[in-house]
PAZANU-671308 format. One line per field, with one value per residue (C-alpha): residue in one letter; x negated, y negated, z negated; residue number from 1. Coordinates in steps of 0.02 Angstrom, whole numbers, plus 50000, padded with zeros to 5 digits. Example, Ala and Ser with C-alpha at 12.3 -4.5 7.8 and 13.67 -1.06 7.14 Angstrom:
REM residues 2
resn: c(a,s) $
east: c(49385,49316) $
north: c(50225,50053) $
up: c(49610,49643) $
resi: c(1,2) $
//
This chain:
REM residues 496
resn: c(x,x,x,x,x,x,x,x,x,x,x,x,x,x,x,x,x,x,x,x,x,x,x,x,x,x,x,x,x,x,x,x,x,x,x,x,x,x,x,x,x,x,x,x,x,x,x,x,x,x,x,x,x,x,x,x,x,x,x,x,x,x,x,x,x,x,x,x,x,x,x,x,x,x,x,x,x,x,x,x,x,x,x,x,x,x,x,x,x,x,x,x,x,x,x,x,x,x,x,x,x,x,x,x,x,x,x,x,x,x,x,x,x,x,x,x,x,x,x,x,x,x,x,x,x,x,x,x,x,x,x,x,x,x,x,x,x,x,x,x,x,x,x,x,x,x,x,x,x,x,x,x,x,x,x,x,x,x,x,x,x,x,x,x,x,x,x,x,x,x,x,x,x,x,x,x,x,x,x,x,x,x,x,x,x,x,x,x,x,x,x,x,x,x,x,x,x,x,x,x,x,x,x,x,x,x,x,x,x,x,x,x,x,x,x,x,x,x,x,x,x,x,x,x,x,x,x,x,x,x,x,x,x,x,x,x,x,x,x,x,x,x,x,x,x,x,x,x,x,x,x,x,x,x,x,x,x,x,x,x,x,x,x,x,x,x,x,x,x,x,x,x,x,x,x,x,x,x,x,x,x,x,x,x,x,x,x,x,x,x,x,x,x,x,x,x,x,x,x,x,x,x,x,x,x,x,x,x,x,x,x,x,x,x,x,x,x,x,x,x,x,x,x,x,x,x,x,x,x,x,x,x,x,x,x,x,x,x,x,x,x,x,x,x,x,x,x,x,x,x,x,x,x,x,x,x,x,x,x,x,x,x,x,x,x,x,x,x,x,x,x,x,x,x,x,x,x,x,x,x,x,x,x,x,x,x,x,x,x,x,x,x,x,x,x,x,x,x,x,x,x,x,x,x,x,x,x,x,x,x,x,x,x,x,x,x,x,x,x,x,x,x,x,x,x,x,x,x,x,x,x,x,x,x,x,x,x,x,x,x,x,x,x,x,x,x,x,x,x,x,x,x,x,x,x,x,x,x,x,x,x,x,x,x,x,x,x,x,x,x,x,x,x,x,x,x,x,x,x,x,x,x,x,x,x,x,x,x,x,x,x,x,x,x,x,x) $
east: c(50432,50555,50690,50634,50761,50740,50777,50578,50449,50459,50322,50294,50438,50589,50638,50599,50687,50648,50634,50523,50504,50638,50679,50700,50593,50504,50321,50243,50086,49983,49816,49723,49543,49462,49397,49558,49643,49733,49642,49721,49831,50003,50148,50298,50310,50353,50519,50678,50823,50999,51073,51182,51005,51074,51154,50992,50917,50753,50678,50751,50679,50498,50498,50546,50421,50282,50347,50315,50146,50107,50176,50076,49918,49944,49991,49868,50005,49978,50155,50334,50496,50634,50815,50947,51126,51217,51390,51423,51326,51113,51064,50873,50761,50572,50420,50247,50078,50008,50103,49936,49771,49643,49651,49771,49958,50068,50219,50384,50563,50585,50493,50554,50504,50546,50685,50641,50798,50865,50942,51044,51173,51225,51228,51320,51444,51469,51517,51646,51715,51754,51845,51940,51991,52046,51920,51829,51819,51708,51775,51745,51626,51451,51494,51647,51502,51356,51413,51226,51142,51111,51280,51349,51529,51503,51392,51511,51486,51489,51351,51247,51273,51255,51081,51180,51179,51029,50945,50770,50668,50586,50474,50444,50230,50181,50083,50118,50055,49990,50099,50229,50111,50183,50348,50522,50687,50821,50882,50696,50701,50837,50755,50631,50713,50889,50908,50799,50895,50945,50822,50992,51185,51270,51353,51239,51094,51022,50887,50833,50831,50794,50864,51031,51027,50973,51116,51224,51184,51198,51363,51408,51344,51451,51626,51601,51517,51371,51203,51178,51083,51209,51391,51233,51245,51421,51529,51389,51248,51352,51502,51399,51280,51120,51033,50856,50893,50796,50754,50565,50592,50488,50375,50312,50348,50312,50160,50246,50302,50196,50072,50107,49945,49919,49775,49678,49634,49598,49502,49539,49699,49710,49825,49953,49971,50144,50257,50304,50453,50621,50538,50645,50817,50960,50855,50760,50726,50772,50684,50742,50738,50764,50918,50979,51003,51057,51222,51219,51233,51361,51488,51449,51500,51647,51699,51706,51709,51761,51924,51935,51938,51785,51696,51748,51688,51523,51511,51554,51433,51461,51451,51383,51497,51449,51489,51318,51316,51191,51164,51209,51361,51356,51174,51166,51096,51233,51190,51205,51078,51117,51297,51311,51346,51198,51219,51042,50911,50741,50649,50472,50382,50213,50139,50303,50395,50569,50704,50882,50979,51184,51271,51431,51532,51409,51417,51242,51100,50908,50825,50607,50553,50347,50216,50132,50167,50177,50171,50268,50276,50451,50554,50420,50493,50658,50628,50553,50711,50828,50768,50779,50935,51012,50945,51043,50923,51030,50972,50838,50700,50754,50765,50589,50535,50615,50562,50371,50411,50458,50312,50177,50240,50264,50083,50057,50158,50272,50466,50598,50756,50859,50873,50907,51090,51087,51078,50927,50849,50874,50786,50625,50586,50401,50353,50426,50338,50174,50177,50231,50076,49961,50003,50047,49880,49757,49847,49795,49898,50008,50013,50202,50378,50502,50675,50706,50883,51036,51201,51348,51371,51480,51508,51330,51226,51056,50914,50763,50595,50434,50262,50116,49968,49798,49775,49945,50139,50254,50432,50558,50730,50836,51027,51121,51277,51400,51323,51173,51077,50990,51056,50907,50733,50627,50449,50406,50293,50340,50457,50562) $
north: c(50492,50576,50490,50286,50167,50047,49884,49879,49888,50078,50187,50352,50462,50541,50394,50254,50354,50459,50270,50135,49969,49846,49808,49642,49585,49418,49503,49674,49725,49759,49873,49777,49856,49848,50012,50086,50042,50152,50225,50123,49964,49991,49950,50014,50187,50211,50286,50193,50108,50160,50056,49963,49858,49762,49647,49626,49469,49531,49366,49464,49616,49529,49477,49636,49722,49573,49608,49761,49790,49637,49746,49873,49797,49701,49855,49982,50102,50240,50220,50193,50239,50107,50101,49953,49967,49823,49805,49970,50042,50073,49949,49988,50130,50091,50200,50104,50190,50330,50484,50574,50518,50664,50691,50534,50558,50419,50393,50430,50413,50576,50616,50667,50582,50616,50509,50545,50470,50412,50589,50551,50462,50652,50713,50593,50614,50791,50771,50653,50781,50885,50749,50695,50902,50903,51021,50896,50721,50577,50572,50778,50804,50915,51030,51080,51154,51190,51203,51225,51048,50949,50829,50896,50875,50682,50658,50635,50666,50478,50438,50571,50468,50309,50350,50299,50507,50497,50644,50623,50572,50711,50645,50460,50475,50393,50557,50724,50797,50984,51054,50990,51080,51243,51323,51302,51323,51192,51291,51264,51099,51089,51212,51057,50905,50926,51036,50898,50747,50623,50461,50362,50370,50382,50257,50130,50116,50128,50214,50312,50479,50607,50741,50683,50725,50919,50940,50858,50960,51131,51046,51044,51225,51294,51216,51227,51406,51400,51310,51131,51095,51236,51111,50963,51038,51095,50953,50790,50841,50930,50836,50684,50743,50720,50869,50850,50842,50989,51004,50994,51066,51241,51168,51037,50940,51029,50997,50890,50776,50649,50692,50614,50515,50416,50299,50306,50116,50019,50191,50272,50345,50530,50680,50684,50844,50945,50942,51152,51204,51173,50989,50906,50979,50879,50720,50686,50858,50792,50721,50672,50545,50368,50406,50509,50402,50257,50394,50430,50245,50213,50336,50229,50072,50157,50234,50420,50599,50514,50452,50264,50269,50388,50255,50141,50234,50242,50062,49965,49932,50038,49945,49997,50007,49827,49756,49724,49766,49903,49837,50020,50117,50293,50352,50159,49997,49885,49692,49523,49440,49275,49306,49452,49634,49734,49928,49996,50145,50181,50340,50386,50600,50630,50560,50458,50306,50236,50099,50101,49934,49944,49762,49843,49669,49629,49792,49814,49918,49940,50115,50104,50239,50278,50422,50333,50350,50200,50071,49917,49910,50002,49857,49727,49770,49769,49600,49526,49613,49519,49374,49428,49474,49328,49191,49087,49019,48883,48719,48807,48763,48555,48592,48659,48499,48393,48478,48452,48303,48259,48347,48274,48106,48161,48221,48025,47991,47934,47950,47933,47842,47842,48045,48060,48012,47911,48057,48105,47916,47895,48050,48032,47885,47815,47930,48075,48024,48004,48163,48245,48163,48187,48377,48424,48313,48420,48588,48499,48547,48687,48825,48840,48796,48955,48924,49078,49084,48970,48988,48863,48809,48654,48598,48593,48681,48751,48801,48898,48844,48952,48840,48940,48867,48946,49002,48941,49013,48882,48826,48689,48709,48603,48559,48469,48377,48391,48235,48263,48202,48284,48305,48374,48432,48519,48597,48749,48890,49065,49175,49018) $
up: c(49921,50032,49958,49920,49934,50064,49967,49971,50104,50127,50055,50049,49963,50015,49928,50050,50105,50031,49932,50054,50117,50123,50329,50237,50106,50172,50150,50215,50172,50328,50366,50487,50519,50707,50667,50628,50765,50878,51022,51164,51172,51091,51233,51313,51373,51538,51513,51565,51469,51515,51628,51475,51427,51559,51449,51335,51429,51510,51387,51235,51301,51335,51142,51080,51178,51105,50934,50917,50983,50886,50717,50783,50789,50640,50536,50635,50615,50759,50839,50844,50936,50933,50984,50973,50971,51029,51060,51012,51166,51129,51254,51219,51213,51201,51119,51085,51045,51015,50948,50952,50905,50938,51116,51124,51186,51237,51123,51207,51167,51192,51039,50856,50714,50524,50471,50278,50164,50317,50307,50147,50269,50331,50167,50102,50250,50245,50061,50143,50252,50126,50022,50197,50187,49994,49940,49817,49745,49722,49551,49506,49390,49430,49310,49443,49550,49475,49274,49218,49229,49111,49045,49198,49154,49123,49287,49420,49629,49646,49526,49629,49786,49720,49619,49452,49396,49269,49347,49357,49538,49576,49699,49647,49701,49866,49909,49927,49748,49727,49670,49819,49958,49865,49938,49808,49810,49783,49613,49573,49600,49482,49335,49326,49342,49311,49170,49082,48973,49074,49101,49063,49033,49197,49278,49149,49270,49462,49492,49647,49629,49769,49645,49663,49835,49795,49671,49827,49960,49851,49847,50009,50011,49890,49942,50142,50130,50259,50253,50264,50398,50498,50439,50505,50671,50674,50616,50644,50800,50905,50917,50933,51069,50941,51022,50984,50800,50682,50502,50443,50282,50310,50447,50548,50699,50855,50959,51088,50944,50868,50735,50548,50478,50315,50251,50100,50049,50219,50298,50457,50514,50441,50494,50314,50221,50256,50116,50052,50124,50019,49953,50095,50092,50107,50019,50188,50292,50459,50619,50765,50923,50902,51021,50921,50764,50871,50935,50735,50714,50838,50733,50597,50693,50767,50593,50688,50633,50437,50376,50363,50164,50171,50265,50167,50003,50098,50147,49996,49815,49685,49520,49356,49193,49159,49291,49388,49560,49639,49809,49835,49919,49954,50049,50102,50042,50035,50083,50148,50264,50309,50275,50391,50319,50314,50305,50291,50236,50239,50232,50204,50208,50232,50377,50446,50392,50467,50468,50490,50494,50550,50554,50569,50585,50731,50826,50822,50741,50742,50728,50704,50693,50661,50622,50455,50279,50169,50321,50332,50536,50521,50425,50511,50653,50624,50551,50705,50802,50709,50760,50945,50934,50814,50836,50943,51053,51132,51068,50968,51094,51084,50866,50865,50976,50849,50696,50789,50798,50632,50572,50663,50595,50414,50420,50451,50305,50452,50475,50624,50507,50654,50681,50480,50392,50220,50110,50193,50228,50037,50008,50109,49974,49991,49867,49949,50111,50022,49952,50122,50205,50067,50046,50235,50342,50282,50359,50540,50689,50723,50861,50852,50773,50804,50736,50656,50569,50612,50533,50469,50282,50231,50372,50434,50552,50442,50532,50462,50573,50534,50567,50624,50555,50525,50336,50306,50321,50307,50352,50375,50311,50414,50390,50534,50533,50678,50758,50762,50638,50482,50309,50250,50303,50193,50211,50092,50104,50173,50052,49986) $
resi: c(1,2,3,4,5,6,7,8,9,10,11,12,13,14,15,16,17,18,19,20,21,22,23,24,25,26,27,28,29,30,31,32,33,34,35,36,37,38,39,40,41,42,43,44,45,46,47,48,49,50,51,52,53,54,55,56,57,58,59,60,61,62,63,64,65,66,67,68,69,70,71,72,73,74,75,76,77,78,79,80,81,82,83,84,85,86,87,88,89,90,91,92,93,94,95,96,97,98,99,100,101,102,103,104,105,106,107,108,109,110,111,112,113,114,115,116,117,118,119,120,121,122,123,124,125,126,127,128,129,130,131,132,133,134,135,136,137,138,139,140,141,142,143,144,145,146,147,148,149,150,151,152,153,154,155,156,157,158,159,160,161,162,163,164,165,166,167,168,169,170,171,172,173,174,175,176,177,178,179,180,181,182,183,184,185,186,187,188,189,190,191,192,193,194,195,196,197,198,199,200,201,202,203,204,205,206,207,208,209,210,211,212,213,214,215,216,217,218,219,220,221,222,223,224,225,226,227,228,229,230,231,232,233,234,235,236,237,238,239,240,241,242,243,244,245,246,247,248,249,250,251,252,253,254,255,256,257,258,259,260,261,262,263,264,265,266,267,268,269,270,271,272,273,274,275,276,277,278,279,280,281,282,283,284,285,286,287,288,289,290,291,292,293,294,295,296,297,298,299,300,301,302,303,304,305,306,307,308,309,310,311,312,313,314,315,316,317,318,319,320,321,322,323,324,325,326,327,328,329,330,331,332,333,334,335,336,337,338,339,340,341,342,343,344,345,346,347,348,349,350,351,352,353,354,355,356,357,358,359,360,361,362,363,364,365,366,367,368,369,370,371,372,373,374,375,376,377,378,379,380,381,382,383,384,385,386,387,388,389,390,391,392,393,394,395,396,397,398,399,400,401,402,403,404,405,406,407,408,409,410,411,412,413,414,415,416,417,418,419,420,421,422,423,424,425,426,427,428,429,430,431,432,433,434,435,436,437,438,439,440,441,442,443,444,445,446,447,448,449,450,451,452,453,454,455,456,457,458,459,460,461,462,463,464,465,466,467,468,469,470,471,472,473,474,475,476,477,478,479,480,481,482,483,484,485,486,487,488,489,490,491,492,493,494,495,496) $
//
């Protein structure tokens, strides 16, 4: 699990990073059981933001804060540590919960978390470093390195980054199986799933693969000449000032650091099993602050400590030999949300699942971090930030009156001509409206209308406006035209 991909609502694996949830797929599945709930009343710790989270409004601030002890509650995941980048500077530093359940302990921001795949960024960086120095090549084949794998002169260094190799997952569970509480050794690793035939020609297929990342960081090992985690410290943490960073690979978090639990079904909150040592390696072995992934992610905005090609090998989609896109660079998901650049990665061990979101074109990234395996609060949260942060709220509060408005006299099979253009007018036929009232009067009033999403297409202004109902999700997708009046207003449930 170490390794999940993040494309998905990150569960356990060094997949979610070690291969987990999506930060943006429109629905997490939550835990919500009164008796599971954690001790005392997720909010804020008491430690302050730098003096930058100035420039987040102190309303911005107040819905952040709501959204994530509403995520919290919602999810019943224990806690979680969260840090925003914006502008280039972090601009917010908040930890919610409990990092301890049994005698409770206050999260703080001070506290280390596992990262899980997360960590595949650094490895995929310090293989960058030592292209930027000429000592290897996207393009060289395994076989250059470690000659013993299987088809490892037609597996290339690329494929291994990009999860397009062949080489089996080696950790593809959402738990941590029996045989993974035993000690190995990355060549082990490697005796069992790499000198196997491949699952698929390379380059054909994607397919997350924690493996990939142990054939990777022997790599780095063998061309740089010292250990991993040591080039980690030396050529990443230090110059970036990432001091609390450490690997969890032959141990656990220390006792000032928040515990990991899991869930089995909908039960209680339960301390998680450690993982051996040498499961983790360079596929998801390190932990550290929220603070210290949001400096990570400032490099990444600032394009430091790589060349700009390396970055840029990073950054962009590697394709398959036919063509299709993989949503996939190099240790990143590779996006668009609502026509803004997503760089992203999620990462999942035992006992801890976190979210990493850069939008590198709008200076800004979120870091949620939390101590609960296969939990959606991580890219819930970052879901509910994006909104914060994006959604232009000038005008939005007269739109969501409007859209009420609208509403409320659709549910009457009723309709404002005036506020609509022809297009529209000629749409809302007396069919249309019938169907509107007949479908939309028995959902009764609603609490709210948040506009959710705004951004320009042809000319027009689209909106997105969520409708909080009881027993229902629903949403109005709104287009504007320059004057004023709607082009088009549509009601459809949640996930359209």
């Amino acid at each position: 699990m170490t390794a999940r991909r993040l494309r998905v609502p990150a569960v356990l694996g060094i997949g979610v990073g070690i291969g987990l949830l999506s930060v943006f797929q429109a629905a997490h599945p939550v835990h919500a059981a009164a008796d599971s709930a954690p001790p005392a009343t997720p909010g804020p710790s008491a430690a302050s933001a730098p003096a930058a989270a100035l420039s987040l409004s102190a309303e911005m601030r107040g819905e952040i804060d709501r959204s994530a002890r509403k995520v919290l509650a919602a999810t019943g995941v224990p806690s979680a540590s969260i840090a925003i980048v914006r502008d280039g500077t972090i601009q917010y530093l908040q930890a919610y919960g409990n990092a301890r359940l049994e005698p409770a302990a206050p999260a703080r921001p001070s506290m280390r978390y596992s990262i899980g795949s997360i960590s595949k960024q650094f490895t995929a960086a310090a293989v960058m470093m030592l292209i930027d120095e000429h000592k290897l090549s996207l393009d060289d084949p395994v076989a250059k390195f470690i000659p013993n794998l299987t088809r490892a002169n037609a597996v290339t260094i690329r494929e291994l980054l990009s999860h397009t190799s062949g080489y089996q997952d080696y950790w593809p569970q959402d738990y941590v199986p029996p045989f993974m509480r035993k000690p190995i050794a990355a060549e082990g690793i490697l005796d069992l799933w790499a000198r196997k035939p491949l699952d698929f020609e390379p380059g054909t297929q994607w397919q997350y693969s924690n493996t990939n990342y142990v054939i990777a960081g022997l790599i780095v090992e063998k061309v740089s000449g010292i250990p991993l985690f040591r080039l980690f410290q030396a050529r990443i943490f230090g110059p970036l000032g990432m001091s609390s960073v450490s690997s969890i690979d032959t141990g656990r978090l220390g006792d000032t650091d928040p515990e990991g639990y899991l869930r089995y079904a909908l039960g209680p909150l339960r301390p998680a099993p450690k993982e051996g040592s040498g499961w983790l390696f360079a596929a998801g072995e390190l932990a550290m602050t929220a603070e210290d992934l949001a400096r990570w992610n400032q490099a990444v905005l600032e394009h430091r400590l790589l060349s700009a090609g390396s970055w840029r090998e990073m950054e962009t989609e590697v394709r398959l030999q036919n063509g299709a896109g993989t949503r996939y660079g190099l240790g990143l998901d590779v996006y668009l949300r609502d026509g803004r650049r997503v760089l992203a990665h999620g990462g999942e061990v035992s006992g801890f699942t976190a979210s990493n979101t850069v939008f590198p074109d709008d200076r800004t990234a979120i870091s949620v971090l939390t101590n609960q395996d296969a939990a959606a609060a991580g890219g819930a949260s970052t879901t509910e930030i994006v909104k914060v942060l994006f959604t232009d709220r000038s005008g939005a509060a007269a739109a969501e009156s409007r859209a009420r408005r609208i509403f409320e006299g659709l549910q009457q099979g009723r309709i404002e001509r005036s506020l609509f253009t022809d297009n529209a007018n000629a749409y809302f036929s007396e069919m249309v409206l019938r169907d509107f009232a007949s479908s939309l009067a028995p959902l009764g009033a609603a609490s709210a209308f948040v506009q959710t999403a705004q951004r320009d297409r042809g000319g027009m202004t689209f909106r997105r406006i969520e409708i909080r109902l009881s027993g229902k999700s629903i949403a109005i997708l709104e287009r504007d035209m320059p004057d004023g009046k709607i082009e088009q207003y549509q009601v459809v449930t949640q996930g359209e």
